[in-house]
C-alpha positions in Angstrom: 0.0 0.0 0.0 1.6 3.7 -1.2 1.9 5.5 2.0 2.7 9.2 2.6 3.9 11.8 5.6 1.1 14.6 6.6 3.5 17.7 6.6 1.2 18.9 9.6 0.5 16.1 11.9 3.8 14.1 11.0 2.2 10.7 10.5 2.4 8.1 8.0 -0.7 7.5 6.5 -2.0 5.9 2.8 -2.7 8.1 0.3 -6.1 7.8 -0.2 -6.2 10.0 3.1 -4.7 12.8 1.5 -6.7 15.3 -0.9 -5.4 15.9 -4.8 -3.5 19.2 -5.5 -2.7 19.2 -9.3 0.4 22.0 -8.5 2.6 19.0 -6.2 4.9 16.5 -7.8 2.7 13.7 -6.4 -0.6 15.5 -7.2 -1.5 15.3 -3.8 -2.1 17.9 -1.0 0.7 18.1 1.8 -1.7 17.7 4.4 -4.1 14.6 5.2 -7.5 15.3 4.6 -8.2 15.3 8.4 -5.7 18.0 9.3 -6.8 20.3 6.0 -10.4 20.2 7.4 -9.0 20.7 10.8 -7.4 23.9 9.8 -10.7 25.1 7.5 -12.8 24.8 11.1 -10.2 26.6 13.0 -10.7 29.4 10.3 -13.8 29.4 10.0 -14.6 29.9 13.9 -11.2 32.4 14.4 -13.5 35.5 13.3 -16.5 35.0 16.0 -13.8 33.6 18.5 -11.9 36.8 18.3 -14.7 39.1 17.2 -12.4 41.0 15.0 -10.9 40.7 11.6 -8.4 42.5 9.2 -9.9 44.1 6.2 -7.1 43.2 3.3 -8.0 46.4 1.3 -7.5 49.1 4.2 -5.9 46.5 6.8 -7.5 47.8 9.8 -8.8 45.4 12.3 -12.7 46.1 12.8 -15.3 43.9 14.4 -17.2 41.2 12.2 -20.1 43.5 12.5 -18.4 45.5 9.5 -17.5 42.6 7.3 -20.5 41.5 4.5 -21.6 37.5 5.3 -19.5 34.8 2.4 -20.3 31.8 1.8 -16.4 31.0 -0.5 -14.6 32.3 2.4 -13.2 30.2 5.1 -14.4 32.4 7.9 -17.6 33.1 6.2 -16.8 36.7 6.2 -15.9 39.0 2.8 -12.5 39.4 3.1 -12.8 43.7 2.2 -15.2 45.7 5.1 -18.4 47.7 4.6 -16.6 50.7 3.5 -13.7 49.6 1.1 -16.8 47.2 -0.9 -18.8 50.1 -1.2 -15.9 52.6 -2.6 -14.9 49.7 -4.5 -18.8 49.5 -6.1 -18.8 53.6 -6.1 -16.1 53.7 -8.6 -17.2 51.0 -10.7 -20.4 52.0 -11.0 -19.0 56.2 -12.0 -16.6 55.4 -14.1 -16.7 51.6 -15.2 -14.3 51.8 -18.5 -11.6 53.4 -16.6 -11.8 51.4 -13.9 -11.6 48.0 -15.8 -8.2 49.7 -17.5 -7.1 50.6 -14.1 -7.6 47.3 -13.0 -6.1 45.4 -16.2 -3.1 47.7 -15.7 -2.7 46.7 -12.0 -2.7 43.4 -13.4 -0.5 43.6 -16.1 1.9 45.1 -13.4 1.4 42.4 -11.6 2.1 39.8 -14.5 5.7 41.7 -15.1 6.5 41.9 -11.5 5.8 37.8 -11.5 7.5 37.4 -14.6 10.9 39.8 -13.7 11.3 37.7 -10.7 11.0 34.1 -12.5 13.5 35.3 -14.6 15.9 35.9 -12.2 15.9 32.9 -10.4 16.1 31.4 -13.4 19.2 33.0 -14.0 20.4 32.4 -10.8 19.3 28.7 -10.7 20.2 27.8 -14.5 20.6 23.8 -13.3 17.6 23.6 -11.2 15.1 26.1 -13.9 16.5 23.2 -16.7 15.5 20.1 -14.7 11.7 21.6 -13.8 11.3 23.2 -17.1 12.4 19.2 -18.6 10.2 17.6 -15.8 6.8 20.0 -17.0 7.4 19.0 -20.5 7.9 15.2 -20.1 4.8 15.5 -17.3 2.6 17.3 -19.6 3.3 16.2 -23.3 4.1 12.3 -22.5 2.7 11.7 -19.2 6.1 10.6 -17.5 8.1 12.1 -14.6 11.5 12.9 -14.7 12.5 9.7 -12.5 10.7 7.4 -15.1 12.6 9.2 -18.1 15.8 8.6 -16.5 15.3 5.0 -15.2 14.5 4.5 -19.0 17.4 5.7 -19.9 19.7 3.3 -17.7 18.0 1.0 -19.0 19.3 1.3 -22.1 22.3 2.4 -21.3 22.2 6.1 -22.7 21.8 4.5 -26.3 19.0 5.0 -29.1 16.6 2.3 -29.8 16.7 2.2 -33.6 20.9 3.0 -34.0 22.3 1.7 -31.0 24.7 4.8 -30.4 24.7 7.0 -27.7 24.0 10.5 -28.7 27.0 13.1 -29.4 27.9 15.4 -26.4 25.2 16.5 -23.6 21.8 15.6 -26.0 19.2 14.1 -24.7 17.7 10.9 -26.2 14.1 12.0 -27.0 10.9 10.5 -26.0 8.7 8.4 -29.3 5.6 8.1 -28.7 2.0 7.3 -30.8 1.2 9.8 -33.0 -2.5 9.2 -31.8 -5.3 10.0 -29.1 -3.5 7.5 -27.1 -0.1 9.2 -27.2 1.4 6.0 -26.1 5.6 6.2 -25.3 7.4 3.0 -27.4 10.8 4.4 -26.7 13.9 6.0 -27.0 15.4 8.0 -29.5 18.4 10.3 -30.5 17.8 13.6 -32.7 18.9 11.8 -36.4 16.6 8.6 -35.6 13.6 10.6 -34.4 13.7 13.2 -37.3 14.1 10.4 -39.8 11.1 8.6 -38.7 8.8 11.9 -38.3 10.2 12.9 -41.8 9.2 9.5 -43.0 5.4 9.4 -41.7 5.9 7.2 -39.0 4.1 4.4 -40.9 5.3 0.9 -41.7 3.9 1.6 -45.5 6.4 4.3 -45.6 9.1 2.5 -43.9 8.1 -0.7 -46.2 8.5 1.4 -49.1 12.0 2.8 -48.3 13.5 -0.4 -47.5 11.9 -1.4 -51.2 14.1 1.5 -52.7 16.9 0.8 -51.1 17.0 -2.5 -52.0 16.1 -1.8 -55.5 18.9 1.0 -55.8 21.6 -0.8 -54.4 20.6 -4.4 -56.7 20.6 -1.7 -60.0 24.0 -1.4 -59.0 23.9 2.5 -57.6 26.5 3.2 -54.7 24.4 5.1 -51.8 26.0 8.4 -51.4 28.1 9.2 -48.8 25.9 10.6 -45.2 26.9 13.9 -44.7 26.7 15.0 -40.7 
């Protein structure tokens, strides 16, 4: 039975006991599902234990009183006051073109601000921004993790699956795979052997039919030219 650590309560527990979260490596929440709904009650019952809460627009701490009724948040409180929802709606409702540019502006600020920063630790963590940028594209275009790619790899010892040879320098062997809704992985291959058989069709007509020209060529009496690399 797959088991798993809850990062809260430090216990060892099967996964079926632990919520998905799509963002995580594993696709499941660090928490067990008992400690996430734990912490959602404690939320939800931290407002009218206290009696006060912090508006995140003016961040004052008023009483609940001031705070409109939610049923999306945690605490069942708007997370904006009385006042800084009804300046918000006020300035909407004057001037509701500018304000939707105001807002897509902050946004766009935002977006660069989010961006800038990725970019720096990216050039800052050049090793590590290559291995999760790999990882996302094997996850999300073949379905594989980065552990399965590699293990696949050992297994054939670093070398294609059509040619043999191990592939010049620090390329990777790329990942073949159906050409269909299935998108099923058959192997291994380096960057000639892979572009050959896309440029090919990737059909065993085609293939048939090249091996029928080569054979014919070469009984005719025609020396193959020389590969140029």
């Amino acid at each position: 039975m797959q088991t798993k650590t809850c990062v809260r309560c430090k216990q060892e527990k099967a996964i079926s006991e632990f919520g998905k979260y799509s963002a995580r490596k594993d696709g499941l929440d660090y928490w067990c599902k008992a400690c996430r709904l734990e912490y959602k009650r404690s939320r939800k019952n931290e407002a009218l234990t206290t009696g006060t809460k912090q508006c995140r627009k003016c961040l004052q701490e008023l009483p609940v009183e001031q705070f409109h009724r939610s049923v999306t948040c945690l605490d069942g409180l708007y997370t904006w006051c009385k006042s800084c929802y009804s300046q918000y709606a006020r300035e909407k409702r004057k001037d509701p073109e500018g304000y939707a540019e105001q807002q897509e502006a902050k946004r766009e600020a935002t977006r660069v601000r989010q961006r800038d920063a990725m970019n720096r630790w990216r050039k800052n963590h050049p090793e590590e921004a290559r291995k999760r940028q790999r990882a996302w594209v094997l996850q999300r275009t073949y379905g594989i993790d980065l552990a399965t790619y590699h293990r696949m790899v050992a297994e054939r010892e670093g070398k294609c699956d059509l040619c043999g040879r191990k592939p010049a320098g620090r390329k990777a062997l790329h990942v073949d795979h159906e050409h269909d809704e299935t998108g099923r992985v058959r192997g291994l291959l380096c960057t000639r052997c892979n572009t050959a058989l896309g440029v090919l069709g990737d059909t065993e007509e085609s293939l048939k039919r090249v091996i029928a020209y080569t054979r014919r060529t070469l009984k005719d009496g025609h020396e193959p030219l020389p590969f140029i690399a």
